[in-house]
Structures are given as structure tokens and as C-alpha cells.
N, C-alpha and C positions, 0 to 999 in steps of 0.2 A: 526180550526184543520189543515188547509193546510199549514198557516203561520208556528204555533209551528209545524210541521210534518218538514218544511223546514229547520228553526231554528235548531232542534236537529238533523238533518242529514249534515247542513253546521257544529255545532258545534264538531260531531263524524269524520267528515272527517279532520279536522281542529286538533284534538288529533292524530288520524293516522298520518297525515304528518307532526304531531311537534314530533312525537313520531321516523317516519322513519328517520326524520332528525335527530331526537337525534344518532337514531343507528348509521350511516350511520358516524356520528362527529367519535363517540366509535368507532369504526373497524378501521377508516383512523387514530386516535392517537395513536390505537396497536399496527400499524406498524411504528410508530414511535419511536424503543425501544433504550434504550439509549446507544446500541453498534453502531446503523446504522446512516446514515446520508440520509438527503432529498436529497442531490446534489452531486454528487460524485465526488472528483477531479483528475484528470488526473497530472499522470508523465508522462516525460521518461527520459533517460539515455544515451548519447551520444556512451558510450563505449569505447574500445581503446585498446594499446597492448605494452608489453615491449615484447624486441628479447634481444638474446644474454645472455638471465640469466645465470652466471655461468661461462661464457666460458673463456675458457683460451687456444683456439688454438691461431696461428698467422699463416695467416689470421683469425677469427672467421668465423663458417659455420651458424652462426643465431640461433642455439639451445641455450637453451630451450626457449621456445616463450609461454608466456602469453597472451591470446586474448579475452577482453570481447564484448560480440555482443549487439549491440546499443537497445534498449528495451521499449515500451510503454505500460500504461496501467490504471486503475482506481483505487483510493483508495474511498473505502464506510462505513472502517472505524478504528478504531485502529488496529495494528495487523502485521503481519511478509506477503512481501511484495519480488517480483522476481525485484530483479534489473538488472542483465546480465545474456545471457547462456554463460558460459564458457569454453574453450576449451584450456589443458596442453600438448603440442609437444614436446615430449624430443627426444635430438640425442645425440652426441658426442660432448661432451662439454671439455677436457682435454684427454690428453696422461700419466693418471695417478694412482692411482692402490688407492690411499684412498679417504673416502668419506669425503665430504666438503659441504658446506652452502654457499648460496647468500642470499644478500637479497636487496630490495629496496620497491621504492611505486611509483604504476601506476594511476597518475589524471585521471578524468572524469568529466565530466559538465554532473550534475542529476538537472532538473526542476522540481519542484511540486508547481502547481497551481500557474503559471504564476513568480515564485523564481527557480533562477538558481544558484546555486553553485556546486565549485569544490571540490569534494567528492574525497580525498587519499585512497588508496586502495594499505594497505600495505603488500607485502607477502616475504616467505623465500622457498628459492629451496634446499631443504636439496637431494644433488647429490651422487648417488652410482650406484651400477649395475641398480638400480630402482630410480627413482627420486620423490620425493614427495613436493606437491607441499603447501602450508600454509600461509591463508590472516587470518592476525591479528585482529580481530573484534571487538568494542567498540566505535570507532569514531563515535561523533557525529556533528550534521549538524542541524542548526536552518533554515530554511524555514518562511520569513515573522517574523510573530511574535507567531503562534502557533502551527507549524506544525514542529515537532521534528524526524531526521533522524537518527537510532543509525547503523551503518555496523553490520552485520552479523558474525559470522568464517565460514571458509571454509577447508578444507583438502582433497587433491586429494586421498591419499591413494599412494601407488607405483605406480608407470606409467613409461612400461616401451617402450611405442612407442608416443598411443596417448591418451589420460583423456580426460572429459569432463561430465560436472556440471553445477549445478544453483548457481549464488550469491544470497542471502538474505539481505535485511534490516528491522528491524524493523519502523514503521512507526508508530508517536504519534498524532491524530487527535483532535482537540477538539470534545466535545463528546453533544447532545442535553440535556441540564439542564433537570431532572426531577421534578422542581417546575417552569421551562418554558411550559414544557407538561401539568400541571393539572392546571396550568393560563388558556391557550390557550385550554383544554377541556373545563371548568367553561363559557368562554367566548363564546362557540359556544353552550355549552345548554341553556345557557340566549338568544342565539339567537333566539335557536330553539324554546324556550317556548315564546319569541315576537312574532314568526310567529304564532305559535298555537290561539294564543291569539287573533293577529288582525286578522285574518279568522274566529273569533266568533262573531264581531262588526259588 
């Protein structure tokens, strides 16, 4: 009786921790869902600045001034992503009474996950009593070979001393297979029913 008393109380404990181990697999794949990632990757954004948009004194006084602020951070998974804080300085750009447009495009060196590229960041200074400021959005930027960068749009609104804002990009991640996740469950309750098993021998 001591022996089988033994036997069926190794074999009950031996279901319990094949059982906990089952769970324990279950809860750690749940958080596995297929927006997120295990390993997050890291940007940033060097930033930079165009002067003189617009101007047409002689000398130029530096107005309007475009300024992105250099930026890090984590991407965990697909989704719309801060690349610079931005700040629009208008002043006196001509001695002249109608409104007019500039426009050009301010480079930036954007790293994601160890890939560095120069990211154009094209805008238009539509100038009047207020100046409004407008980056073109749609460029995109391949990263490696799966991590896909689209720009953002941007618009100040009238600005008529100082603006400031966020730039956006969207950011395209690969994403965890969900016939890699019910592999990799399959795999660790075969595990867990080994364990259960040789805790009965």
C-alpha cells in the first residue's frame, strides 16, 4: 500500500506540473499576438534645419527657419511612429505686400535597427501676414530588407511668430507568423506532456 500510495501521489504531481507547464506555455504565447514583437527595435533620427525659407531681403535676416530636433526611441510594432519635434520661426522674409511660396527638401540620417538612411523631408512655406508651413508626405525608405519607412504630412497652420509640432512616419515591421506561434505552442505541450510522463517512470 505504501509503494502504490507513492506511485499515485508521484503520478498526481507529475499531471499538476505537466499541467502547470502546459498553462504557463499558454499565457507566455498570448502575449505573443501577432501586432507585437519579442525584441523591440530601436531608432533615431539625427534631425537638422533649413534657414532663410522664402527670403528675399539683401542681406537675408535667416527667416523662416525649419528646425527638426534629433530623436530616439522603440519600435514594438507596425504603426505610426515620432520622428522629430519640430519647430516653425517666421519673421520678415521680403519688403512686399503679396503672398508667395518656397519650397525645398531638408535631409536627415534616420537609423532603424542598426540601417541608416537619408530620409528627404520635403516642405513648402506658403508666406503672407501668417506663414504656413507644409512637409509633403508619402516618401518611402526601405530599412535592411524588411522594415519599411513611409514620411508622414505635416501642416503648421498660420504661424505668425513661433509653430511647433511633431513629425510622424509610419513604420512597416515584420510581424510574428501566426502558424509560427501554434508550431511553437504544439511544441512546448509535447514538451510538457514528456515532462508529465517521465515523472511517472
Amino acid at each position: 500500500m505504501k509503494t502504490t500510495n507513492g506511485k499515485s501521489l508521484a503520478r498526481r504531481s507529475a499531471l499538476r506540473n505537466g499541467g502547470l507547464l502546459a498553462l504557463l506555455v499558454g499565457v507566455g504565447l498570448m502575449t505573443l499576438s501577432p501586432g507585437a514583437r519579442a525584441t523591440p527595435i530601436g531608432y533615431m533620427t539625427a534631425g537638422g534645419s533649413a534657414t532663410n525659407i522664402g527670403n528675399e531681403l539683401n542681406p537675408p535676416n535667416g527667416y523662416d527657419v525649419l528646425s527638426l530636433a534629433p530623436y530616439s526611441g522603440s519600435i514594438t510594432a507596425s504603426g505610426m511612429y515620432e520622428l522629430n519635434p519640430l519647430t516653425f520661426d517666421v519673421g520678415l522674409t521680403c519688403n512686399c505686400s503679396s503672398p508667395y511660396t518656397a519650397s525645398g527638401s531638408l535631409p536627415e540620417n534616420v537609423t532603424i535597427g542598426g540601417y541608416t538612411k537619408t530620409v528627404a523631408v520635403p516642405y513648402t512655406d506658403s508666406i503672407n501676414t501668417s506663414d504656413t508651413l507644409t512637409i509633403t508626405g508619402g516618401g518611402t525608405y526601405l530599412f535592411g530588407t524588411n522594415i519599411l519607412l513611409t514620411l508622414d504630412n505635416y501642416n503648421s497652420g498660420p504661424v505668425g511668430s513661433v509653430g511647433a509640432g511633431i513629425l510622424y512616419a509610419n513604420v512597416a515591421v515584420p510581424e510574428p507568423s501566426p502558424l509560427l506561434l501554434f508550431g511553437a505552442a504544439l511544441g512546448m505541450l509535447w514538451l510538457a506532456r514528456r515532462f508529465a510522463h517521465a515523472r511517472l517512470r
